[in-house]
VEXDREN-2710 file (C-alpha; in Angstrom, 1 decimal):
% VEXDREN-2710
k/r/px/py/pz
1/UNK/0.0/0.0/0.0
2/UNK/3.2/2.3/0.8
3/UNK/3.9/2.1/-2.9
4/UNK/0.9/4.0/-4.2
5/UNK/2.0/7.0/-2.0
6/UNK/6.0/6.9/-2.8
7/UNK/5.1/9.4/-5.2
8/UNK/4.4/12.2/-3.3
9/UNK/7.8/13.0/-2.1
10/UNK/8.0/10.9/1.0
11/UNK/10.8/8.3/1.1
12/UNK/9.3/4.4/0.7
13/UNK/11.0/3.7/4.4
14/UNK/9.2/6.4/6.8
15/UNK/5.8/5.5/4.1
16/UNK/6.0/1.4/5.5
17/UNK/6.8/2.7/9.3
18/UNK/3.5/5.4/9.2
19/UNK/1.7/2.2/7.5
20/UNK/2.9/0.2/10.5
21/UNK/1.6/2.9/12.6
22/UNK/-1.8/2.6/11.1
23/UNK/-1.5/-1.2/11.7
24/UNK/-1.0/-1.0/15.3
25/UNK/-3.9/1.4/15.4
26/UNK/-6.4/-0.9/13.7
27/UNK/-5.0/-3.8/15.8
28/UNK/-5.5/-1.3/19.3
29/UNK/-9.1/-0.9/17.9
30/UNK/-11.0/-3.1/16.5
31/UNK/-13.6/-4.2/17.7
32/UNK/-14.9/-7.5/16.1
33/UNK/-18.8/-7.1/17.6
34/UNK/-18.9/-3.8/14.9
35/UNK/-19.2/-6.8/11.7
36/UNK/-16.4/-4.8/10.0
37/UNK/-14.0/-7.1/8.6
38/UNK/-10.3/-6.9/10.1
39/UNK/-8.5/-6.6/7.0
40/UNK/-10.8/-3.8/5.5
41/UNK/-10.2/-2.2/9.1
42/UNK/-6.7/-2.6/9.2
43/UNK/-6.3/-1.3/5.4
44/UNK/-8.6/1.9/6.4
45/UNK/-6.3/3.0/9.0
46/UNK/-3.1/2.2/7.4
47/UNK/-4.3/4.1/4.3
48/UNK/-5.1/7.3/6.6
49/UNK/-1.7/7.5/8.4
50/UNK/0.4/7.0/5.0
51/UNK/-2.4/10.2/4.2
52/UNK/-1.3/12.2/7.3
53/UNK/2.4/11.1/6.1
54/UNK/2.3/12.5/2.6
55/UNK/0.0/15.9/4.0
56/UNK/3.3/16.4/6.2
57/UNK/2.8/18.0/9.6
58/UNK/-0.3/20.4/10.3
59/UNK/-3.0/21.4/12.9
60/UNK/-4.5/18.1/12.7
61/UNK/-3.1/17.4/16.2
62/UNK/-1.9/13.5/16.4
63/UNK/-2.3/10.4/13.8
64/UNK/-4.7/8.8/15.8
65/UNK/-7.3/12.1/16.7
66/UNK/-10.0/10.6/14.2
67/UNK/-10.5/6.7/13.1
68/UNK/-11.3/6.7/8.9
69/UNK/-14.5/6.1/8.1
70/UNK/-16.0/3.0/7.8
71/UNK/-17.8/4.0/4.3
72/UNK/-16.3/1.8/1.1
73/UNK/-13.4/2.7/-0.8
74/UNK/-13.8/2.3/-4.6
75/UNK/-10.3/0.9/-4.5
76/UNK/-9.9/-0.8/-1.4
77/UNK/-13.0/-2.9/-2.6
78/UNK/-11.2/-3.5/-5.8
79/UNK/-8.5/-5.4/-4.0
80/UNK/-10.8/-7.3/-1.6
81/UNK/-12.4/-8.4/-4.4
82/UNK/-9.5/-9.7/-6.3
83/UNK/-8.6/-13.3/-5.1
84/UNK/-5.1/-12.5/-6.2
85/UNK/-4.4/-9.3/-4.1
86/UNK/-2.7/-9.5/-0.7
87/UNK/-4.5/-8.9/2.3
88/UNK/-3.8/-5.7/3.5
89/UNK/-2.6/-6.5/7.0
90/UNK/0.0/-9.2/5.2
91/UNK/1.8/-6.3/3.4
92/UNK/1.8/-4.2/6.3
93/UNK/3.2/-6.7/8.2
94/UNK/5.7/-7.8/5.5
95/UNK/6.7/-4.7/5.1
96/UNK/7.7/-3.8/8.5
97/UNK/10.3/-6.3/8.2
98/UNK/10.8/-10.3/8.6
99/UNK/12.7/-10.1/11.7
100/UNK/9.8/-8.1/13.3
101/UNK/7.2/-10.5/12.5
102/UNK/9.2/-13.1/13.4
103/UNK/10.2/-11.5/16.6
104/UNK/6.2/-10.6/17.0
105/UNK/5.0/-14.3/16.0
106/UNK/7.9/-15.9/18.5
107/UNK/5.8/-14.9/21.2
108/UNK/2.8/-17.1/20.0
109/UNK/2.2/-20.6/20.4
110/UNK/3.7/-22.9/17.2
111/UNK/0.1/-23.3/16.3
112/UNK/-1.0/-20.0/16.4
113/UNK/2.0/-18.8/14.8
114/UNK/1.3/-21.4/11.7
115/UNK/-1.9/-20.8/11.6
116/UNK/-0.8/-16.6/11.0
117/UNK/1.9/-17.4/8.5
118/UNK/-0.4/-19.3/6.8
119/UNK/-3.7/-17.5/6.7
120/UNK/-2.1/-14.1/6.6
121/UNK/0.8/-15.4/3.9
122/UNK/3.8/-14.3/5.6
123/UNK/7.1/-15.2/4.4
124/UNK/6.5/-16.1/0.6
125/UNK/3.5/-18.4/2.0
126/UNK/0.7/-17.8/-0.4
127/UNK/-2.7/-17.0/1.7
128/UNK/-4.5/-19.8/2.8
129/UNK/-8.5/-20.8/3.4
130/UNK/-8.9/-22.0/7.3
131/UNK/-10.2/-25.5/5.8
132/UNK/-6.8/-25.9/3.8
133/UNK/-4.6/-24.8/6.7
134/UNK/-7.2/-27.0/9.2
135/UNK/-6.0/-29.7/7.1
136/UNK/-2.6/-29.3/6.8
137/UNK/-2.6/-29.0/10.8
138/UNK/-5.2/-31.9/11.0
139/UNK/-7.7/-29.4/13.0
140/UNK/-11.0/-28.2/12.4
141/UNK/-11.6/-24.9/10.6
142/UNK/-13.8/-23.9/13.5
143/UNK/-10.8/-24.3/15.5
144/UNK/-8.3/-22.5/13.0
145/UNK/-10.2/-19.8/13.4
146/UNK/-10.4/-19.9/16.7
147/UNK/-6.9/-19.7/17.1
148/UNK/-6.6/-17.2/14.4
149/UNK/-8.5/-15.1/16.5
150/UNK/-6.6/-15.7/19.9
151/UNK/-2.9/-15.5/17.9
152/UNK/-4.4/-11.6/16.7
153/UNK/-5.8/-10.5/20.2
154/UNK/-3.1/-12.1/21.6
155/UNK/-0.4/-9.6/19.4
156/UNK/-2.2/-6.2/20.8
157/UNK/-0.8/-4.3/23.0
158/UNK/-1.4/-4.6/26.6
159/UNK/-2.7/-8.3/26.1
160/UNK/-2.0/-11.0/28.0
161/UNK/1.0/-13.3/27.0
END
């Protein structure tokens, strides 16, 4: 996503650390009982901080003052749409660096960590359904998601290890 806004003048490197930024936001507050999907969350606010990025400083006060709308984006549906596009929170995460993840994910269960790598496609994995990754694991896709779940709530901060 930090591509699309290299153009505006703002070095590729501080564009992936604002999208990171946004990341941590959507991961701080989502809230799963609002039916919004996590990746169309997490891709809303990582789209508004590389925004406030490329807008430079202002009056706006912080990055996190406002949460983005919830209303569709023309392109953002494009991509969720397209079977072949990453999911947003996969790039983010890819592009904050391996040793990040990795160093984020080591603090999982093995499971849970799989389950991520897989679902999310981290590391050159390509993205997997829960029943194919259920499968692979010899668990339920009930349960893969399940741990999906627990892995993610499990990364914010301020959860319990």
């Amino acid at each position: 996503m930090a591509r699309r806004f290299a153009a505006c003048g703002v070095p590729l490197d501080d564009l992936v650390q604002e999208g990171s930024v946004g990341l941590i936001h959507a991961v701080d507050r989502f809230d799963a009982g609002r039916g919004v999907p996590f990746g169309y969350y997490a891709a809303l606010w990582i789209r508004h901080a590389l925004r406030r990025a490329v807008a430079g400083p202002g009056p706006a006060g912080d990055a996190e003052a406002e949460p983005p709308d919830l209303v569709p984006d023309a392109d953002l549906l494009d991509s969720l749409a397209d079977p072949r596009a990453h999911a947003p929170e996969a790039g983010a995460l890819e592009a904050a660096g391996d040793s990040s993840v990795r160093r984020l994910l080591s603090g999982l269960d093995e499971r849970e960590s799989q389950v991520l790598i897989r679902r999310l496609g981290l590391f050159g994995e390509r993205e997997h359904t829960l029943a194919e990754i259920g499968a692979a694991l010899g668990l339920s896709r009930q349960r893969v998601q399940q741990l999906e779940q627990r892995a993610l709530a499990r990364l914010r901060p301020g959860a319990r290890p």
